[in-house]
N, C-alpha and C positions, 0 to 999 in steps of 0.2 A: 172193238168187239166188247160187248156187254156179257155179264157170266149173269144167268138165273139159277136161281134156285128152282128145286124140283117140283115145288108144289106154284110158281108161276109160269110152269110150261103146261097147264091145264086149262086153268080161269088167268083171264079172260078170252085167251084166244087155245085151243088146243094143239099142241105142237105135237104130241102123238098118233092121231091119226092116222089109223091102216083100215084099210076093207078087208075082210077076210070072210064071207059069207059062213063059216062053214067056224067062226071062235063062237066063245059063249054069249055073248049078245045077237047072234045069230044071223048078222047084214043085213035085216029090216030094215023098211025105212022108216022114221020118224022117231023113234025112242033107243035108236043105237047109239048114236051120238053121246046121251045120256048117260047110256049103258058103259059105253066106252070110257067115258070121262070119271064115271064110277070106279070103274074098275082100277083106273089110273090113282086114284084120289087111295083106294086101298092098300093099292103098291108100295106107294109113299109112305104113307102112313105108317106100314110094318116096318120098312127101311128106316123110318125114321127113329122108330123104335130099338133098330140096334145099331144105327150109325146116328148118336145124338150128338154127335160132336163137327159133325161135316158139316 
């Protein structure tokens, strides 16, 4: 088993991925994806911000 970090379960391949038509990216097709991975990318990013040691 391999341990990733949190910011390599986005790019390149996304490992979070849910459909939820009804979150804020809205289950469109075409630009949810995006949306989704955005959102992911902001998540971390905070967390990273106050777990800088993990």
């Amino acid at each position: 088993m391999k341990w990733l970090k949190a910011e390599q379960t986005i790019d390149p391949v996304f490992l979070w991925a849910r459909y939820n038509p009804s979150d804020e990216c809205g289950g469109s097709p075409g630009g949810w994806a995006e949306c989704q991975r955005n959102t992911a990318r902001d998540y971390i990013r905070g967390w990273r911000q106050r777990n800088p040691n993990v």
